[in-house]
C-alpha positions in Angstrom: 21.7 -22.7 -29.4 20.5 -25.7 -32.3 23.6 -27.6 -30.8 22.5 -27.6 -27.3 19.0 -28.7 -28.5 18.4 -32.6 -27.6 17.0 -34.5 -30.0 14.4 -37.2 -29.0 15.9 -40.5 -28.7 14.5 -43.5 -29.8 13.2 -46.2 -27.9 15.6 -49.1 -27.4 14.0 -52.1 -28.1 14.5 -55.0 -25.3 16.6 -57.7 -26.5 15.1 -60.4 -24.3 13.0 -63.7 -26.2 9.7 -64.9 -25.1 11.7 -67.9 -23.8 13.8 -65.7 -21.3 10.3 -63.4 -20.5 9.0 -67.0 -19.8 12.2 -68.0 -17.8 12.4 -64.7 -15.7 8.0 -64.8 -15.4 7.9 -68.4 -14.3 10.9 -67.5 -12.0 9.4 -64.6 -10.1 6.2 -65.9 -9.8 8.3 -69.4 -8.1 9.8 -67.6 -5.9 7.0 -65.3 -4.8 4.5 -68.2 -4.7 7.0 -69.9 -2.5 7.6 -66.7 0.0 3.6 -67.1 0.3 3.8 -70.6 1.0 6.5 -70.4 3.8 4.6 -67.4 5.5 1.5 -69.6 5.0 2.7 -72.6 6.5 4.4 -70.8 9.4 1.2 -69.3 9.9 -0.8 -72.1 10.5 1.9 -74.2 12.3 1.8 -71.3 14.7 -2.0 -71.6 14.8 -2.0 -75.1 15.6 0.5 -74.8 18.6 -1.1 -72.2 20.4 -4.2 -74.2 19.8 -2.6 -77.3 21.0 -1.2 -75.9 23.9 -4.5 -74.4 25.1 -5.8 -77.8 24.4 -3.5 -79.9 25.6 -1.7 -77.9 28.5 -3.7 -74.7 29.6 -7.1 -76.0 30.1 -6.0 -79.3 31.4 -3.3 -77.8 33.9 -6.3 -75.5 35.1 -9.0 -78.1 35.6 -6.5 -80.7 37.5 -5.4 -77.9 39.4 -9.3 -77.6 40.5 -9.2 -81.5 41.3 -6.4 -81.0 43.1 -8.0 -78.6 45.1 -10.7 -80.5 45.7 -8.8 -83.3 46.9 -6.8 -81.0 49.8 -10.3 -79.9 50.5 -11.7 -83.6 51.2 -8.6 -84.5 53.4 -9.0 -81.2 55.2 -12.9 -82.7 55.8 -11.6 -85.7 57.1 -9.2 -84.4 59.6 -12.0 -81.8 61.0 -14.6 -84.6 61.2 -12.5 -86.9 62.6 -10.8 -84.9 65.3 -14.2 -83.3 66.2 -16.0 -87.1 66.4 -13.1 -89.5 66.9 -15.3 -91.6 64.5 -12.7 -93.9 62.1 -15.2 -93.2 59.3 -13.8 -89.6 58.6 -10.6 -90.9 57.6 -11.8 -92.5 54.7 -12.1 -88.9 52.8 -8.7 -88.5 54.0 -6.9 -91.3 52.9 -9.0 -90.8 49.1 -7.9 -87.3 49.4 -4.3 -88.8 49.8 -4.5 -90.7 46.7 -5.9 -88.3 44.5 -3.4 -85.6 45.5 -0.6 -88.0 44.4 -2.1 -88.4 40.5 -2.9 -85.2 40.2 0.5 -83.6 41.3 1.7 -86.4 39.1 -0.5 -85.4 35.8 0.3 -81.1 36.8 4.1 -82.2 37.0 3.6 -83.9 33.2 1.6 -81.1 32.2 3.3 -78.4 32.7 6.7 -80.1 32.9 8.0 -77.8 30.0 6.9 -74.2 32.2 9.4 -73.7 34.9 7.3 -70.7 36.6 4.4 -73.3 36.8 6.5 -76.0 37.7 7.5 -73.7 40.8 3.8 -73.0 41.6 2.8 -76.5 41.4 6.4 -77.1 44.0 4.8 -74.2 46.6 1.6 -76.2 46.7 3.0 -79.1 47.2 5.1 -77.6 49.9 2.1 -75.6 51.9 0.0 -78.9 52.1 3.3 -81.3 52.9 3.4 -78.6 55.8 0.1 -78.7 56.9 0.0 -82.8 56.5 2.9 -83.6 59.0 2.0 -80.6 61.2 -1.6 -81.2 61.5 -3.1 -84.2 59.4 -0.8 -87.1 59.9 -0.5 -86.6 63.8 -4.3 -86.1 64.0 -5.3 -89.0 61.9 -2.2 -91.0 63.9 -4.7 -90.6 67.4 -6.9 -94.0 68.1 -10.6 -93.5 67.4 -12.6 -92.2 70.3 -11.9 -88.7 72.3 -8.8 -87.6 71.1 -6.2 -86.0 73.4 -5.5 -82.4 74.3 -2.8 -82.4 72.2 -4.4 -83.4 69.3 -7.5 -80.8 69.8 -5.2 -78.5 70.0 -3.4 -79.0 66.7 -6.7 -79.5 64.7 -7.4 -75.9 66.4 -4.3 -74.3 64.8 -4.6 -76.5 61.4 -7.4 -73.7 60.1 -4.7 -70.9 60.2 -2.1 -73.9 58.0 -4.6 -75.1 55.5 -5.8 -71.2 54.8 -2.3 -70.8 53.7 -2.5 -74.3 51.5 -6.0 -72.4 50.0 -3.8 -69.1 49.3 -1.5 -71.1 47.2 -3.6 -73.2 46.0 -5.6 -69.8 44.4 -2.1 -68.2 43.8 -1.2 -71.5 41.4 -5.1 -71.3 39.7 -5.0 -67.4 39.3 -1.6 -67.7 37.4 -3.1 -70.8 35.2 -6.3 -69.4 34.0 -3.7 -65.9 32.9 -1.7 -68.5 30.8 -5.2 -69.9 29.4 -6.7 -66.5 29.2 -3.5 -65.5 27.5 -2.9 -68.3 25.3 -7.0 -67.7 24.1 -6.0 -64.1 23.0 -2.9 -65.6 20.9 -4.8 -67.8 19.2 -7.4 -65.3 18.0 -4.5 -63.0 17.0 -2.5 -65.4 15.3 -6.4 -66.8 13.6 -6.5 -62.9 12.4 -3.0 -62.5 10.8 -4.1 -65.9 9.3 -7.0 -64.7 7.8 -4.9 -61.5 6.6 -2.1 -63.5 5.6 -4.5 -66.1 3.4 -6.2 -63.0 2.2 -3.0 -61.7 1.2 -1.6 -64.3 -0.6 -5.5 -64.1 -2.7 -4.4 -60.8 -3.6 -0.9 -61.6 -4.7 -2.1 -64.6 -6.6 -4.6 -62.7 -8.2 -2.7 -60.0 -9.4 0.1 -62.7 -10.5 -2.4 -63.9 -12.5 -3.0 -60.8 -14.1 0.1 -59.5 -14.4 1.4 -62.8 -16.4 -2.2 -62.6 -18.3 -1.4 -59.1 -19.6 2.6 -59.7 -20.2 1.0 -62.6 -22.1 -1.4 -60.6 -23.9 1.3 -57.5 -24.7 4.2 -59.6 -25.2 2.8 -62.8 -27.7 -0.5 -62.0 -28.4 -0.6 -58.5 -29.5 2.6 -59.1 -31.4 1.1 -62.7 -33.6 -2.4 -60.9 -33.7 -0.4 -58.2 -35.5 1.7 -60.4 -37.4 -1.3 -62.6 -38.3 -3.6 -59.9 -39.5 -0.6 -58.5 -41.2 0.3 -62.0 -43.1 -3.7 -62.2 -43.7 -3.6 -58.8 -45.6 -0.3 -60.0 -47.5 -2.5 -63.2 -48.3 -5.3 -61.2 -49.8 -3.6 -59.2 -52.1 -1.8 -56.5 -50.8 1.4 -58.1 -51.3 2.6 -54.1 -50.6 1.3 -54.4 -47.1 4.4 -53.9 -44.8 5.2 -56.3 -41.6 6.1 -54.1 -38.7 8.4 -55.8 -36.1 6.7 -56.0 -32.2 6.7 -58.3 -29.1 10.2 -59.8 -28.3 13.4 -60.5 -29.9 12.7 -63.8 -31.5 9.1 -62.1 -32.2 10.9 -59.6 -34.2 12.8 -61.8 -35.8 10.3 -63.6 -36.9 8.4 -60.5 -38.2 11.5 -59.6 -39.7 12.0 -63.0 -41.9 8.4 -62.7 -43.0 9.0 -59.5 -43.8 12.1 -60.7 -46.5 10.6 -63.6 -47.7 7.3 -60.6 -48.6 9.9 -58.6 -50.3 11.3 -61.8 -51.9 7.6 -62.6 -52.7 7.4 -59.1 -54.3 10.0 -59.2 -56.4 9.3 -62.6 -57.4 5.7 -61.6 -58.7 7.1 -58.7 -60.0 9.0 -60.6 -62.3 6.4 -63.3 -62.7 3.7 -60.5 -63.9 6.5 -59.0 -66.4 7.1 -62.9 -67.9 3.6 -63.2 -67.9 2.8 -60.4 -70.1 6.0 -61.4 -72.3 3.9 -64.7 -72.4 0.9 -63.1 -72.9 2.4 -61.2 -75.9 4.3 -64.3 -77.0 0.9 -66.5 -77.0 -1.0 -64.0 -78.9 1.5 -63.8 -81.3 1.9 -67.2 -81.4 -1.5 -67.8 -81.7 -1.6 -65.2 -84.7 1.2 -66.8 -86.5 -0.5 -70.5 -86.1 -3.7 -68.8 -87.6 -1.5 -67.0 -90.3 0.0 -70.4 -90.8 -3.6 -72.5 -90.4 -4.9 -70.3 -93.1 -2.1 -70.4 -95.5 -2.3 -74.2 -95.0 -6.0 -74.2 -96.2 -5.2 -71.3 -98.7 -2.4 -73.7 -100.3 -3.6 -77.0 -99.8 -7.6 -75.5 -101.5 -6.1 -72.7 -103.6 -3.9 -74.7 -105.3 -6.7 -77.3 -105.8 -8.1 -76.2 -109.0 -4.8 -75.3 -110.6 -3.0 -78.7 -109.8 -6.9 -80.4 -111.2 -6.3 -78.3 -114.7 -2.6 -79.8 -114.6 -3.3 -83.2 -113.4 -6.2 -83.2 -116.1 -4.1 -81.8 -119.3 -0.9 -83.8 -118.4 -3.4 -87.0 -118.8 -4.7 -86.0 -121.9 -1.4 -85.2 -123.5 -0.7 -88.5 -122.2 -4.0 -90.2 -124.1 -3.8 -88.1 -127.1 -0.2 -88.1 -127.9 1.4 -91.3 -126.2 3.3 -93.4 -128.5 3.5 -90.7 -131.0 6.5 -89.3 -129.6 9.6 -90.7 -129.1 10.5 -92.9 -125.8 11.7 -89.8 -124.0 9.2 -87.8 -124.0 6.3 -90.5 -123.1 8.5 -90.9 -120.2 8.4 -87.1 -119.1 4.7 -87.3 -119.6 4.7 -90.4 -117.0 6.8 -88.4 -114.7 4.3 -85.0 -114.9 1.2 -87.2 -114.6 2.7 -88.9 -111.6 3.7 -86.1 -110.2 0.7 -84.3 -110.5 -1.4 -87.4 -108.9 1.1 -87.6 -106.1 0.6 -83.6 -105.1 -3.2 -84.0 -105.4 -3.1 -86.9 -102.7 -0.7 -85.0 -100.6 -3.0 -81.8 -100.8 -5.4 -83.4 -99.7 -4.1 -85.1 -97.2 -2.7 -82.1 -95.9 -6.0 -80.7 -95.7 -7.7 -83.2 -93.9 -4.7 -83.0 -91.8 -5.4 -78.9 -91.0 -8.9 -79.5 -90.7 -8.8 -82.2 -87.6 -10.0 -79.9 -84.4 -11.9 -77.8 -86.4 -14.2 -78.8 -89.1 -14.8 -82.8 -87.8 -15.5 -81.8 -84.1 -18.9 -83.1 -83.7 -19.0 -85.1 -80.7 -21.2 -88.2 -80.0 -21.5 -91.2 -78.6 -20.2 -93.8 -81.0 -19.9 -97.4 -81.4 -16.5 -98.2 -82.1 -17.3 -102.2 -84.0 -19.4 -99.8 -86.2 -16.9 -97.7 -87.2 -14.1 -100.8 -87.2 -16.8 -102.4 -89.6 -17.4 -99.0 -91.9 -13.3 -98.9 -92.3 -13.1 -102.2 -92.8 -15.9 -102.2 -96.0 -13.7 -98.6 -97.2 -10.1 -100.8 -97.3 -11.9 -104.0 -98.9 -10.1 -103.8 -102.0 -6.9 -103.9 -100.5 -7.8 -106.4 -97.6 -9.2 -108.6 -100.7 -6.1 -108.0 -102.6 -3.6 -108.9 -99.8 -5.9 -111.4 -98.0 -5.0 -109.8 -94.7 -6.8 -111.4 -91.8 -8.1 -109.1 -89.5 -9.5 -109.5 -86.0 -10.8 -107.7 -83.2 -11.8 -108.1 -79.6 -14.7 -105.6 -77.9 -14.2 -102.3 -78.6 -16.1 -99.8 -76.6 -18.5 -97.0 -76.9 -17.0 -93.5 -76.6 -17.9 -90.3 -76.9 -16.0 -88.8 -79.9 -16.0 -88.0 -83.5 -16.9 -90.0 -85.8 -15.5 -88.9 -88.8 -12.3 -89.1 -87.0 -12.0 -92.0 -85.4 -12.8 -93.7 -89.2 -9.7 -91.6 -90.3 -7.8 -92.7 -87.0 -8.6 -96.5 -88.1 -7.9 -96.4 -91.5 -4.7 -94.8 -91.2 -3.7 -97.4 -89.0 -5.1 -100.8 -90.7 -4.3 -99.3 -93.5 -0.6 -98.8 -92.8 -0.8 -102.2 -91.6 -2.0 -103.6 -95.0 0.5 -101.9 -96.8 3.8 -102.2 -95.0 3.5 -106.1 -94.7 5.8 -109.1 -95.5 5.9 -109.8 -98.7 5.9 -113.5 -98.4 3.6 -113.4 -95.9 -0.5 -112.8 -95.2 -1.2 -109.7 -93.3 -2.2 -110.7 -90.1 -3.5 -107.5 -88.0 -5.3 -108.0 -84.3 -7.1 -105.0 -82.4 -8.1 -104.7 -78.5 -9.3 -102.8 -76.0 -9.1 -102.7 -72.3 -10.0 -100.2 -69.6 -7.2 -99.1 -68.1 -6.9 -96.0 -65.3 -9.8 -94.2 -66.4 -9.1 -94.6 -70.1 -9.3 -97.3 -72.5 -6.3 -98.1 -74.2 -6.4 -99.9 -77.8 -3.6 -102.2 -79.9 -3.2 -102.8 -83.5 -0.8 -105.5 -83.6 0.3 -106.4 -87.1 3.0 -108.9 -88.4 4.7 -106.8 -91.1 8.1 -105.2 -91.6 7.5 -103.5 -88.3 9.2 -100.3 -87.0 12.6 -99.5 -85.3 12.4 -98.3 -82.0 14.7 -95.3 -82.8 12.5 -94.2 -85.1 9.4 -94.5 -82.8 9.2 -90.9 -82.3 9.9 -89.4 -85.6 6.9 -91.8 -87.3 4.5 -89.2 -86.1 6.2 -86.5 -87.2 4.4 -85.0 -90.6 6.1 -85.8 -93.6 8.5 -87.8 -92.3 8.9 -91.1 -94.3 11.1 -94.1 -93.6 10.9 -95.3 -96.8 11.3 -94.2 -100.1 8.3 -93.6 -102.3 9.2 -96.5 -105.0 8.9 -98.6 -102.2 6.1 -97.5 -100.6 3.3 -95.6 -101.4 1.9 -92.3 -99.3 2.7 -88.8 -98.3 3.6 -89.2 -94.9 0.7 -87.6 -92.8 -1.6 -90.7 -91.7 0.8 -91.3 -88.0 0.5 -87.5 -87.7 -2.7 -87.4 -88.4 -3.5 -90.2 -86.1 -1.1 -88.5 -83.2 -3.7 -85.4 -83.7 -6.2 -87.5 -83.4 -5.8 -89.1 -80.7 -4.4 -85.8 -78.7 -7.7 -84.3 -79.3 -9.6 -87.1 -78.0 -7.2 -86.6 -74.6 -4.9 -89.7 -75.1 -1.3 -90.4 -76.2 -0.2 -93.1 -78.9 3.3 -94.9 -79.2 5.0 -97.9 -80.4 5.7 -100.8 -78.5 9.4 -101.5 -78.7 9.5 -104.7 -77.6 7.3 -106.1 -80.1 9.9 -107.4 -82.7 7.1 -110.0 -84.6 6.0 -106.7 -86.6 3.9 -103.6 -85.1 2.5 -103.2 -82.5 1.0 -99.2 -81.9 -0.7 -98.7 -78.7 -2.7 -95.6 -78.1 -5.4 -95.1 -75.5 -8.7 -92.6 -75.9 -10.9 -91.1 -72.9 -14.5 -91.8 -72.7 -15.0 -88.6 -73.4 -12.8 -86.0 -74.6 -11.6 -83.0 -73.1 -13.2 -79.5 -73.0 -10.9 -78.2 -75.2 -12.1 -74.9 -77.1 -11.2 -75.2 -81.0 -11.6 -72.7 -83.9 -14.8 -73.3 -85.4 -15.3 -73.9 -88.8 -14.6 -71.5 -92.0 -17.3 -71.3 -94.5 -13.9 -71.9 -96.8 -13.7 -75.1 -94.7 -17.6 -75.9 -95.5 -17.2 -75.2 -99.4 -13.0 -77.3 -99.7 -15.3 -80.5 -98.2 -18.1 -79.9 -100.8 -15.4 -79.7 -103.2 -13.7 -82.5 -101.9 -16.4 -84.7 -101.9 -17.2 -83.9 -105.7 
């Protein structure tokens, strides 16, 4: 049946972080490294006490138990010679014999002082030859040089049988000691093997140790950022829809996981960003429409209207000519008014013009001499510096690379505005400089007229804004505007100096050359309004 049908589980993913794969890793491999070095050590500390005692005990018991021998055998000598000869000079062996048995029974009782089967060899010895030494030696050795006695003979004859069983034990005690040497030589070698093996092992373990941390290293933290890496590199080239698959540990996944958000987060964000941007998109180009819609009703009305406010302008004078004075009072005064008026449009038409056309018909860049172009304003506002006797004066002025027919407009807007807003009881005193200053030079006109408010020293710039009234002063309020434009074009800012209460002081600052900025090239309308103009 469907329900008894078992359906595939999935795989439950560990919950453990690299830092407690690390913790339990470095752990195991501790304690398994240690295990090695305790077997290891034990190893060799066995090695080197079955060495040491074959060394120090074995072959040294083996060898003195040889001199010993050697010694019973030269006091055995002795006695024979001496009891055969009666000669004095055979006891010499005997009493040397004497002495060495004593230091070498001493050094086999130190040697083997630790072996109680040994130390009972070494006390059967000892008692077969103190047998045979106060049976036969000592009472034969005791007799005065010369023949010895019956007695004597007879004892020496009997002392064969005695020192044969001093030999037996003396083999007995030799036999067992080169066993113990024998088998102490085939412990060593064993113990050398299972050294070897044991060394050999703990290779192997270490080895595969090592590999078994390199590939939990490989599988757990570097498979998991290799896939997290080439995933974030994927994400980075583009394919912001590239997904980030969790692997590796928990903190791994976690990580993966975050990533993952913040690429959703990223998604959504450049979703939204690539809909504004198209709303911009749209909004620029119809922005950009409507400020050409707008740039070309500017030129339509400020040229259009041209010729029409000329035939006015012209008509309204001759009426004035023809018929002034004829009429009564009242109406030579609306002929004044409709004159003025007319002359006062025509200025600010043309004005405005020039004021459209900065950007896009005077854009002809070149380097310029800027006391040249001081000096050409300077000789175009002569009748009103003559008139005013304003003093004007100057420091260096640089060489830029701009446009000429602009910068003229950009100085005499300004030296001109100084000229006319001036003190009435006092000379116009105007002052220009220049000084490098962060990559850009930046210039002062410094003037000692009626000055400028500083909460006014924003709306100056503005077009058609006046701060006096047209009695007063003269002008259609475009030349700061127009000298703002300016000077934005050429990639600088201009501004007033508010602390400067002696008059006006306009600061403004110009880059050595101006910025790439693409601009609207020139109409032929534009080309034929400046021929116009100029007539």
């Amino acid at each position: 049946m469907t329900g008894d049908t078992q359906q595939p589980r999935k795989r439950r993913l560990s919950s453990w972080t690299t830092r407690r794969w690390l913790r339990v890793g470095v752990a195991a491999s501790l304690v398994v490294l240690t295990l090695l070095g305790l077997t290891g050590a034990w190893v060799l500390g066995r090695t080197q006490s079955i060495s040491n005692n074959l060394t120090d005990v074995r072959s040294p018991s083996l060898s003195t138990a040889f001199r010993l021998e050697t010694a019973l055998v030269n006091q055995e000598t002795g006695i024979r010679g001496y009891g055969l000869t009666g000669m004095a000079d055979f006891l010499a062996p005997y009493r040397q014999g004497l002495a060495d048995q004593k230091a070498h029974v001493r050094s086999l009782g130190d040697l083997l002082h630790g072996d109680p089967a040994r130390t009972r060899d070494l006390q059967e010895v000892q008692a077969a030859v103190g047998r045979w030494q106060e049976e036969i030696a000592e009472p034969v050795a005791a007799e005065p040089p010369g023949t010895l006695s019956a007695q004597a003979t007879e004892r020496l004859a009997n002392g064969r049988s005695a020192f044969d069983q001093v030999r037996r034990t003396l083999e007995n005690q030799q036999e067992r000691l080169r066993v113990d040497r024998v088998r102490a030589r085939a412990d060593l070698q064993s113990t050398m093997i299972l050294r070897n093996w044991v060394f050999g092992a703990i290779a192997l373990v270490i080895a595969v140790l090592a590999a078994l941390v390199f590939e939990g290293l490989r599988r757990g933290i570097n498979r998991p950022l290799e896939q997290l890496g080439a995933d974030a590199r994927t994400i980075a080239a583009g394919d912001f829809g590239h997904p980030i698959t969790p692997t590796g540990p928990a903190d791994l996944r976690r990580l993966s996981g975050e990533i993952e958000s913040m690429r959703g987060r990223l998604l959504r964000e450049l979703a939204f960003t690539e809909e504004a941007r198209a709303r911009l998109d749209a909004q620029a180009a119809d922005l950009q429409r409507s400020n050409a819609e707008l740039e070309q009703f500017a030129y339509v009305a400020s040229h259009d209207l041209q010729e029409p406010l000329r035939k006015v302008s012209s008509f309204t004078q001759l009426l004035q000519r023809r018929y002034g004075g004829q009429l009564d009072e009242r109406a030579d005064q609306y002929i004044d008014f409709a004159v003025d008026g007319a002359n006062r449009m025509q200025t600010l038409i043309s004005d405005l013009l020039n004021f459209s056309r900065v950007g896009r018909v005077h854009n002809a860049h070149q380097s310029i001499d800027l006391d040249t172009v001081l000096e050409e304003t300077l000789s175009a506002l002569s009748v009103a510096v003559e008139e005013t006797g304003a003093k004007i004066t100057h420091g260096p002025l640089p060489t830029l690379v701009a446009d000429p027919s602009q910068m003229v407009m950009l100085w005499q807007n300004l030296i001109g505005n100084a000229v006319k807003f001036r003190r009435p009881d006092e000379t116009p005193r105007i002052h220009i400089t220049a000084a490098e200053e962060a990559g850009l030079w930046r210039f002062t006109v410094t003037d000692n007229g009626i000055g400028i408010p500083p909460e006014y020293a924003e709306k100056i710039f503005v077009i058609f804004q006046r701060l006096h009234t047209k009695d007063t002063y003269s002008g259609s309020g475009i030349g700061l505007a127009m000298c703002k434009k300016i000077v934005e074009f050429h990639g600088g800012t201009i501004t007033i100096d508010p602390g400067y209460r002696d008059g006006a002081r306009l600061i403004f600052t110009l880059a050595p050359e101006p910025p790439q900025i693409p601009t609207p090239s020139a109409t032929p309308e534009d080309a034929r309004a400046e021929v116009e103009q100029a007539r």
